[in-house]
DSSP file (Angstrom, degrees, kcal/mol; ACC not computed):
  #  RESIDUE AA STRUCTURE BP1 BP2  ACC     N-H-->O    O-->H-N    N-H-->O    O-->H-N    TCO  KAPPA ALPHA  PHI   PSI    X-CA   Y-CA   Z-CA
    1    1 A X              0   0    0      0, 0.0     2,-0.0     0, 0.0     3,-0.0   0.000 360.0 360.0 360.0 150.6    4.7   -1.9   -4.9
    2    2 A X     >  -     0   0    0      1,-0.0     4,-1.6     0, 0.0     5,-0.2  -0.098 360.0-119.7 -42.3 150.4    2.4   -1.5   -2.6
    3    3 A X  H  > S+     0   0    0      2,-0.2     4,-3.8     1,-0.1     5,-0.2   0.928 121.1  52.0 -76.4 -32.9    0.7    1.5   -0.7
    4    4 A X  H  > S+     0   0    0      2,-0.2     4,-1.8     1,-0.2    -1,-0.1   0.936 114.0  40.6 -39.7 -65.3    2.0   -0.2    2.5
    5    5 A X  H  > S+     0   0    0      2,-0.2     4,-1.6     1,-0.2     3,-0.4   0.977 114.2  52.0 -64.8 -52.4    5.7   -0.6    1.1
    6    6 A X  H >X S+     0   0    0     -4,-1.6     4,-3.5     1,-0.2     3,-1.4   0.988 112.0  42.7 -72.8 -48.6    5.8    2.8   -0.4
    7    7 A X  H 3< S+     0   0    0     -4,-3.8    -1,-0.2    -5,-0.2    -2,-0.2   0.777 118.3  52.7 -76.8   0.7    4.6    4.8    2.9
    8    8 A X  H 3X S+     0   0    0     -4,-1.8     4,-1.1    -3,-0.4    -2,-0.2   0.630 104.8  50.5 -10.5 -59.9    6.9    2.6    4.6
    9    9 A X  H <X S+     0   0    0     -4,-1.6     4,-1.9    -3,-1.4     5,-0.2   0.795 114.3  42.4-111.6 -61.1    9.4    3.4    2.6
   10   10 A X  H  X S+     0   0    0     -4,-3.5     4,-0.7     2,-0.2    -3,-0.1   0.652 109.1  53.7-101.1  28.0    8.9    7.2    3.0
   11   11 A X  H  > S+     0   0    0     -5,-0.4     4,-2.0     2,-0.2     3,-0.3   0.911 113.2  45.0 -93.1 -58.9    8.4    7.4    6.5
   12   12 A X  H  X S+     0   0    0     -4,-1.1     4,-1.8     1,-0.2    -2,-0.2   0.857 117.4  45.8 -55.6 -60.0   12.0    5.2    7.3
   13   13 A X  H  X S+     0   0    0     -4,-1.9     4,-1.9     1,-0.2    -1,-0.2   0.699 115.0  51.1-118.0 -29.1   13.7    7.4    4.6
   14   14 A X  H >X S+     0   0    0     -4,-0.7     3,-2.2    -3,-0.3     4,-1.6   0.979 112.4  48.4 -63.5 -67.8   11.8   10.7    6.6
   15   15 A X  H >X>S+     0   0    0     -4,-2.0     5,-1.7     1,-0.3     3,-1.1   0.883 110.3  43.0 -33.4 -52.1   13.0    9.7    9.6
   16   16 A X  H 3<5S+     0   0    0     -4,-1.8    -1,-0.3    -5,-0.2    -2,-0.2   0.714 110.9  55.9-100.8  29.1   16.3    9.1    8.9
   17   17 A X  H <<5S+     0   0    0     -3,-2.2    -1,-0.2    -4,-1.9    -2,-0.2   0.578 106.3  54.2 -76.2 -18.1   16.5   12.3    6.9
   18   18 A X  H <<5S-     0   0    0     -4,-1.6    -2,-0.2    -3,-1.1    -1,-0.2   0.479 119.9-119.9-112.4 -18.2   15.2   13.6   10.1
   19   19 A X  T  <5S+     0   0    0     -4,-0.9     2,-0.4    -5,-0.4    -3,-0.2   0.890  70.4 135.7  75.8  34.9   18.5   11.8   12.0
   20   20 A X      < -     0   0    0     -5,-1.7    -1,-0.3    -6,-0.2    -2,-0.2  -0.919  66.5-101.0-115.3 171.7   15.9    9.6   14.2
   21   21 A X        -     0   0    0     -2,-0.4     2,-0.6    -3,-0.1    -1,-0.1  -0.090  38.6-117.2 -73.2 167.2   16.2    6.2   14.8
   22   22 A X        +     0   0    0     28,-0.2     2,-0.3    25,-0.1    -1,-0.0  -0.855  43.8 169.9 -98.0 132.4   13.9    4.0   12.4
   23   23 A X    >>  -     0   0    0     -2,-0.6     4,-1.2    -3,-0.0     3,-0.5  -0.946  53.6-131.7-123.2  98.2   11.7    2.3   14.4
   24   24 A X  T 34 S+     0   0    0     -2,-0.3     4,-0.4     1,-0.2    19,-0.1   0.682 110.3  53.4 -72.7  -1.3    8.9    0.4   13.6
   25   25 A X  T 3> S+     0   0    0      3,-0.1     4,-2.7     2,-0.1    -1,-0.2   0.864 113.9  41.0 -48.1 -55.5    7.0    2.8   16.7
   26   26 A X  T <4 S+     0   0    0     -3,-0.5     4,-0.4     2,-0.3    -2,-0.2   0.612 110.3  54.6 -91.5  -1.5    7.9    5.8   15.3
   27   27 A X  T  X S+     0   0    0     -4,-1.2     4,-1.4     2,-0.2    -1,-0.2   0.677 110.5  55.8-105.0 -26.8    7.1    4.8   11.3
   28   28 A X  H >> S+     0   0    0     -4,-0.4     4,-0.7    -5,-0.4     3,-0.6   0.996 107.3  48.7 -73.5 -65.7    3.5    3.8   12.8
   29   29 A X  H 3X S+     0   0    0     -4,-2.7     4,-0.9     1,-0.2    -2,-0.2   0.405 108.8  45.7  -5.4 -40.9    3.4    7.0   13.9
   30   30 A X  H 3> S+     0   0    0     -4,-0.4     4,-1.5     2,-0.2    -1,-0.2   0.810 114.4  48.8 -80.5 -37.4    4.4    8.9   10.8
   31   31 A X  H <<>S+     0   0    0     -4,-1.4     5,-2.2    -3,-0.6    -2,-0.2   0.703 113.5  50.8 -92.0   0.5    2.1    6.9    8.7
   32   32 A X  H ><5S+     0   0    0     -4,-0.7     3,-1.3     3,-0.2    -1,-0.2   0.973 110.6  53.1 -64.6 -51.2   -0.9    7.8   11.9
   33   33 A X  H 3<5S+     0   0    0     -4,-0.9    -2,-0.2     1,-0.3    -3,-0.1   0.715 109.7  43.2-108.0 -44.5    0.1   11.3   11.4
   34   34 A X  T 3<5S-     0   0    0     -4,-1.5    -1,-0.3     2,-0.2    -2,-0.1   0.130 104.2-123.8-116.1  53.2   -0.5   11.1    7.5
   35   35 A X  T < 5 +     0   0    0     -3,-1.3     2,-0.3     1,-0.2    -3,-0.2   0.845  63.4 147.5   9.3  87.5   -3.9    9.3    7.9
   36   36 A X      < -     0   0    0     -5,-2.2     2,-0.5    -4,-0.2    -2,-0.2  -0.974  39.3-148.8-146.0 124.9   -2.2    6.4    5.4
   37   37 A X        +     0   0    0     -2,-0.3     2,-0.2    -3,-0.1   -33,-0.1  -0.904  28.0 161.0-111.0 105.2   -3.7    3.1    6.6
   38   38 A X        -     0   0    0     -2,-0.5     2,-0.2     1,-0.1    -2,-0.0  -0.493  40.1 -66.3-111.4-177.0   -1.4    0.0    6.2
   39   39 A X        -     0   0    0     -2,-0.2     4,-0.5     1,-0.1    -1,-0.1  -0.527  36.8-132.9 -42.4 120.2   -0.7   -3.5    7.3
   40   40 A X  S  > S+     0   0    0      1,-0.2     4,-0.6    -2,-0.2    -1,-0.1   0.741 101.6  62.0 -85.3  -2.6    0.2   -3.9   10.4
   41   41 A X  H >> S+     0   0    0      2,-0.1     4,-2.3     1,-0.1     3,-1.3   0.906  91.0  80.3 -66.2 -50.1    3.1   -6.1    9.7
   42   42 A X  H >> S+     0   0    0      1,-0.2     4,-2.5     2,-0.2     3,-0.7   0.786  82.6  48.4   0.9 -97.1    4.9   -3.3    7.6
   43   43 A X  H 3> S+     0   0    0     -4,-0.5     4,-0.8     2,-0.2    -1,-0.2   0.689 107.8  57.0 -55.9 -21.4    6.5   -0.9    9.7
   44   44 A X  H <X S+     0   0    0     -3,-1.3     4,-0.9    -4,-0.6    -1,-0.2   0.734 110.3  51.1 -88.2  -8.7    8.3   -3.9   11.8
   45   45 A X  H <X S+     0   0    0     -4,-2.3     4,-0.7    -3,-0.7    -2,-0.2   0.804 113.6  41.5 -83.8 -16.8    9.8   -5.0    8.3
   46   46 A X  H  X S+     0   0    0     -4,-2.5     4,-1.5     1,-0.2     5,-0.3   0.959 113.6  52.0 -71.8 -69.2   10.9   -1.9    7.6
   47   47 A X  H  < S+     0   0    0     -4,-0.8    -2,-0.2     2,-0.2    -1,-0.2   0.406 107.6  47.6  57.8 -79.0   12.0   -1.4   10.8
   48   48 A X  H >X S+     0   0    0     -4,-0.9     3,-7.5     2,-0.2     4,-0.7   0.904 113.5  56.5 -86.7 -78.4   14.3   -4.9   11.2
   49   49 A X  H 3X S+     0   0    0     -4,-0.7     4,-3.5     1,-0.4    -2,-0.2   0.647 104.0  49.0 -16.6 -61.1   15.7   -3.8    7.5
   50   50 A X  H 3< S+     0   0    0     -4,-1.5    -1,-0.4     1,-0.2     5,-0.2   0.540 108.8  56.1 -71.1   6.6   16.9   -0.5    8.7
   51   51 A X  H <4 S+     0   0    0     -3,-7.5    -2,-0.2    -5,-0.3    -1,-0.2   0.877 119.1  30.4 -80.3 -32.8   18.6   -2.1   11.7
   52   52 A X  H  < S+     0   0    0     -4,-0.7     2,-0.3     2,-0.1    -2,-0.2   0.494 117.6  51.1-114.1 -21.0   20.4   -4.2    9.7
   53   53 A X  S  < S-     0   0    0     -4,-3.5     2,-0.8    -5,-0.3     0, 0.0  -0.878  79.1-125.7-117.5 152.2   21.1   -2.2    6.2
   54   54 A X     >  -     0   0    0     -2,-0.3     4,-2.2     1,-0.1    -4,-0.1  -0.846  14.6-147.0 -82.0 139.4   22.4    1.1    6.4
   55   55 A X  T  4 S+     0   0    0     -2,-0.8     4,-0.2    -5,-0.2    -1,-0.1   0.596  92.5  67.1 -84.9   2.3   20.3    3.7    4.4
   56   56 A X  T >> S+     0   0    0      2,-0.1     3,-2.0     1,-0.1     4,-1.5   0.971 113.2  36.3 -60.0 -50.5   22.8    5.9    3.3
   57   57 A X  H 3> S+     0   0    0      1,-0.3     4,-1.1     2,-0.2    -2,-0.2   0.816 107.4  56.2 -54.4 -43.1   23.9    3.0    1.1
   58   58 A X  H 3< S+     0   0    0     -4,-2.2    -1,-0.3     1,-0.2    -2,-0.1   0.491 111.3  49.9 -89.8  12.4   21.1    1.4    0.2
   59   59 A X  H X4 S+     0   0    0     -3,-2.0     3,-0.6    -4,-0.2    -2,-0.2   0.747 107.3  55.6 -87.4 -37.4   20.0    5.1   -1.4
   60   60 A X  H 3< S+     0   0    0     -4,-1.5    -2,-0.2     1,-0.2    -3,-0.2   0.545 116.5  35.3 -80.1 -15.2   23.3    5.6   -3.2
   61   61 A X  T 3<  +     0   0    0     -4,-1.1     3,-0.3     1,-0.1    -1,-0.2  -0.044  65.9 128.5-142.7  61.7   22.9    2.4   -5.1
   62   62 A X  S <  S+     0   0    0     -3,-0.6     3,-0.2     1,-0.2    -1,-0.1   0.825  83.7  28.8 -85.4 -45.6   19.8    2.3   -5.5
   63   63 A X  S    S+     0   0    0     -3,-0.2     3,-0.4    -4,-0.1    -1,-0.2   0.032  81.3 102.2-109.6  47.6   20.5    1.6   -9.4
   64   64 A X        +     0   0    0     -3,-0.3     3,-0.2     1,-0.2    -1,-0.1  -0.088  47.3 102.9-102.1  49.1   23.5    0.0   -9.3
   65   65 A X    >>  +     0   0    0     -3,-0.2     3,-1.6     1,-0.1     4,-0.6   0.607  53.8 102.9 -92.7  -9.3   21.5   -3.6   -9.9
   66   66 A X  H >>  +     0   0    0     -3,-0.4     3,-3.1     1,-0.2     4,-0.8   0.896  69.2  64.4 -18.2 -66.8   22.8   -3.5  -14.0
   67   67 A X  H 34 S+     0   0    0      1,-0.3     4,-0.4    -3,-0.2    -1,-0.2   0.629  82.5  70.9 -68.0  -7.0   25.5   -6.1  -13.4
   68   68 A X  H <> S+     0   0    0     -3,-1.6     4,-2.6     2,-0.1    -1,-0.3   0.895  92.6  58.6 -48.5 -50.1   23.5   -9.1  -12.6
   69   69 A X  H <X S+     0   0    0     -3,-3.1     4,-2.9    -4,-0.6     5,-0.2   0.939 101.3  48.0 -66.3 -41.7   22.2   -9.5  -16.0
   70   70 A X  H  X S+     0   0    0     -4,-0.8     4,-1.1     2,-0.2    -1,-0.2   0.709 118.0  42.8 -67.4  -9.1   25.5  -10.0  -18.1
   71   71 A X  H >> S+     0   0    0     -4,-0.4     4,-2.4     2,-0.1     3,-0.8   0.858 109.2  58.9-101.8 -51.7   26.8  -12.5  -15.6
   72   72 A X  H 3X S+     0   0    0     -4,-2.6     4,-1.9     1,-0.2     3,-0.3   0.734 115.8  40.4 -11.4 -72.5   22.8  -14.2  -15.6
   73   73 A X  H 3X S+     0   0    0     -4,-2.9     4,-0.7     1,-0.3    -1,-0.2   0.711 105.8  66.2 -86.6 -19.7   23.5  -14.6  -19.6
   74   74 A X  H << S+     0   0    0     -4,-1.1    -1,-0.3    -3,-0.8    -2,-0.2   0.793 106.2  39.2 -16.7 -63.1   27.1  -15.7  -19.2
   75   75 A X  H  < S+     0   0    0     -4,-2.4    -2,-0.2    -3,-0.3    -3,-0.2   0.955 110.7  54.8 -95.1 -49.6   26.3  -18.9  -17.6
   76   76 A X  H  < S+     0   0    0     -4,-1.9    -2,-0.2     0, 0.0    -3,-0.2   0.763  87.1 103.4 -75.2 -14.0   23.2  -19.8  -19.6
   77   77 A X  S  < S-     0   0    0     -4,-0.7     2,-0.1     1,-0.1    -3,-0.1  -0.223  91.4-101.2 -41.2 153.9   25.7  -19.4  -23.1
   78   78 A X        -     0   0    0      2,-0.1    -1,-0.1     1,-0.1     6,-0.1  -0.387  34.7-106.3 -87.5-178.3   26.4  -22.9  -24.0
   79   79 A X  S    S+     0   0    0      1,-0.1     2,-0.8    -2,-0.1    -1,-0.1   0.909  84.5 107.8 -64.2 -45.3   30.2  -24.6  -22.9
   80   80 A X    >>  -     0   0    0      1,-0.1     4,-2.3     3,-0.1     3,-0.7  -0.132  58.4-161.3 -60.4  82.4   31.5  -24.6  -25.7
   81   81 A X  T 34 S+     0   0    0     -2,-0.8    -1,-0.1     2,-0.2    -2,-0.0   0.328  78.5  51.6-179.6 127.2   34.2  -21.9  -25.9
   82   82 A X  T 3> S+     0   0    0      3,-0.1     4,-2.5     2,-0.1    -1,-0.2   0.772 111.8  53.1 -87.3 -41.5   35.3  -20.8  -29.1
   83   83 A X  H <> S+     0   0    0     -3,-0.7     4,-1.9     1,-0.2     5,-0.5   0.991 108.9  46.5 -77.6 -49.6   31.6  -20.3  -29.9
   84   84 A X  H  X S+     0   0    0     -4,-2.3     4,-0.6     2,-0.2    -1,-0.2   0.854 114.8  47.4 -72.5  -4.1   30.9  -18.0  -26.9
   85   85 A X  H >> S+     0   0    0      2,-0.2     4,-1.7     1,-0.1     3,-1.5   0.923 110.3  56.4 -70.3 -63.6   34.4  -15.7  -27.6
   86   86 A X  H 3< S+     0   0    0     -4,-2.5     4,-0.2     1,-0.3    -2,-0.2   0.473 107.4  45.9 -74.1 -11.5   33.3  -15.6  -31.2
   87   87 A X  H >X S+     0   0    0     -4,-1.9     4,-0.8    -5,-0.2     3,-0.6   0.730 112.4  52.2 -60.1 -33.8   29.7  -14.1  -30.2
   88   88 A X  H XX S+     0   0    0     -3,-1.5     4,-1.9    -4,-0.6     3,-1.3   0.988  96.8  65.5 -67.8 -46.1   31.3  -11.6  -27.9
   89   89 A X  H 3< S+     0   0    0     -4,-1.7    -1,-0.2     1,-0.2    -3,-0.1   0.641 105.2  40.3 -69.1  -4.5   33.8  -10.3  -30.4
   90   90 A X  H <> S+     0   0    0     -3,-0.6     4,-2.1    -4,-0.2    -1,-0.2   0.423 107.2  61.8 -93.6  -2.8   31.2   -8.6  -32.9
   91   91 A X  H <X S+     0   0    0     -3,-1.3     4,-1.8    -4,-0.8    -2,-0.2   0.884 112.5  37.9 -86.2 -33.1   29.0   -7.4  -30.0
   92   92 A X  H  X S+     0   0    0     -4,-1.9     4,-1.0     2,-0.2    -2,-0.2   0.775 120.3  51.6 -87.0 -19.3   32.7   -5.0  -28.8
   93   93 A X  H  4>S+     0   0    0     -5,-0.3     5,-0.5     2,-0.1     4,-0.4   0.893 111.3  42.7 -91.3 -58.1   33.2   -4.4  -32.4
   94   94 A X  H ><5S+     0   0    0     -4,-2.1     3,-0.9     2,-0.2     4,-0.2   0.866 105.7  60.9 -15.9 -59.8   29.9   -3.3  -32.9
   95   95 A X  H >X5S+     0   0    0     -4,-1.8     3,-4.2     1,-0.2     2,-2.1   0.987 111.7  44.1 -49.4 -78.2   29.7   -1.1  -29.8
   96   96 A X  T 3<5S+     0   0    0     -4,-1.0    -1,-0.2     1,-0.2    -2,-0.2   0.098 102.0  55.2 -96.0  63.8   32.5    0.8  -31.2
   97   97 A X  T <>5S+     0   0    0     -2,-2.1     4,-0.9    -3,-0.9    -1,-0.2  -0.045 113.5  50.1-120.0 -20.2   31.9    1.4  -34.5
   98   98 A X  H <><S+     0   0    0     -3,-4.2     4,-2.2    -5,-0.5    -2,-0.2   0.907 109.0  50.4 -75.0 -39.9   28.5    2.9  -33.1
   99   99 A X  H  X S+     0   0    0     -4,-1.7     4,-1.2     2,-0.2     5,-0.2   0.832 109.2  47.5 -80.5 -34.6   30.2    5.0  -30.7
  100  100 A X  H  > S+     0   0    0      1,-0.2     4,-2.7     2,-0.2    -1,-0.2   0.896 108.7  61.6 -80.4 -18.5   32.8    6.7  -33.4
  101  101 A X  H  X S+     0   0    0     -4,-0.9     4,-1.1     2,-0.1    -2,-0.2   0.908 108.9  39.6 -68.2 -29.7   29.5    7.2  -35.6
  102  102 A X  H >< S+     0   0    0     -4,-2.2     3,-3.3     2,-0.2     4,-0.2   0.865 113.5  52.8 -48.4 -92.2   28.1    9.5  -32.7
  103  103 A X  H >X S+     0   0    0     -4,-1.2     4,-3.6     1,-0.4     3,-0.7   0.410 111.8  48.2 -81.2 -56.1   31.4   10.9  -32.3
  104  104 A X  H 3< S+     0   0    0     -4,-2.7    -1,-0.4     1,-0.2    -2,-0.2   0.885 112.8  47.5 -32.2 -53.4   31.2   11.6  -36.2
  105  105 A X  T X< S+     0   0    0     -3,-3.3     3,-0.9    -4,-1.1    -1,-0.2   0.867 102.1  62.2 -44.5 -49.3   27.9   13.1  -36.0
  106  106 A X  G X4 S+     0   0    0     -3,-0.7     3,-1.6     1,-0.4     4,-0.4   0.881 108.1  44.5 -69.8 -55.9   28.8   15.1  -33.3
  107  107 A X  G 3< S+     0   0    0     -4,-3.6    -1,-0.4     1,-0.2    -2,-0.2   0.415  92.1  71.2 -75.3  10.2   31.4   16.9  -35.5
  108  108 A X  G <  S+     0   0    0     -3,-0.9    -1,-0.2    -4,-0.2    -2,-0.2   0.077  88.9  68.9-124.1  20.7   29.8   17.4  -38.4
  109  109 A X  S <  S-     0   0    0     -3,-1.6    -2,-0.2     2,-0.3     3,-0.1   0.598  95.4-132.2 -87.3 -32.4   27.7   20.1  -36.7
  110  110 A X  S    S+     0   0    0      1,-0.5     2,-0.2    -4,-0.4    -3,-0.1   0.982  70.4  76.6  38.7  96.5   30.5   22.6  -36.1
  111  111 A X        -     0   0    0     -5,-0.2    -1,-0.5    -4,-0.0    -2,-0.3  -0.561  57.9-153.3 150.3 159.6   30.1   23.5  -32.9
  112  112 A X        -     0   0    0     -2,-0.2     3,-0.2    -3,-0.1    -5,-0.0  -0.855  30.8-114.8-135.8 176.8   30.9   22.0  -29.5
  113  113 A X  S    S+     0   0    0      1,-0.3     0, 0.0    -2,-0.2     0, 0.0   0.852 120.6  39.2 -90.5 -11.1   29.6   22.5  -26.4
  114  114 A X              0   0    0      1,-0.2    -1,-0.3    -3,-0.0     0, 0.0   0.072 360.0 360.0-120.5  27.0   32.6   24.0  -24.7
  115  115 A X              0   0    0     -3,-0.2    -1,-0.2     0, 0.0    -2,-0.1   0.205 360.0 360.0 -54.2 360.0   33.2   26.2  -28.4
């Protein structure tokens, strides 16, 4: 990122922490205010974005981008399939044979955390 994007970024998020409307006036103005010199295209893209997105949302899922990738390598798997079930089914048998060796682990400490 950019210095541009990122005091952008926290001048809309000050603002509407601040409950005022996002503006690309008033986000040139916060970044006047904290001698931070940007582009002047900037603040009207942040600006049209916060008209259009709400920012509670786009803060609360802010890393929920995870599920893109497994369907990304889903379609580039070949057609064929019997061969793409039979890669999937040691990758879930894997997982949990990993997860009951923590579990193991975990117990063979004596203790818990809520002991």
């Amino acid at each position: 990122m950019s210095v541009g994007e990122i005091a952008c970024t926290y001048a809309a998020l000050i603002l509407h922490d601040d409950g005022i409307p996002v503006t690309a006036d008033k986000i040139a103005t916060l970044l006047k205010a904290a001698n931070v010199t940007v582009e002047s295209y900037w603040p009207s893209l942040f600006a049209k974005l916060c008209e259009k997105r709400n920012i509670d949302d786009l803060i609360m899922n802010v890393g929920s981008g995870g599920g893109a990738a497994a369907g990304a390598v889903a379609a580039a798997a070949p057609t064929g399939g019997a061969s793409v079930g039979a890669a999937a089914a040691p990758a879930t048998e894997e997982s949990k044979e990993e997860e009951s060796k923590e579990e193991e682990s975990d117990e063979d400490l004596g203790f818990s955390l809520f002991d």
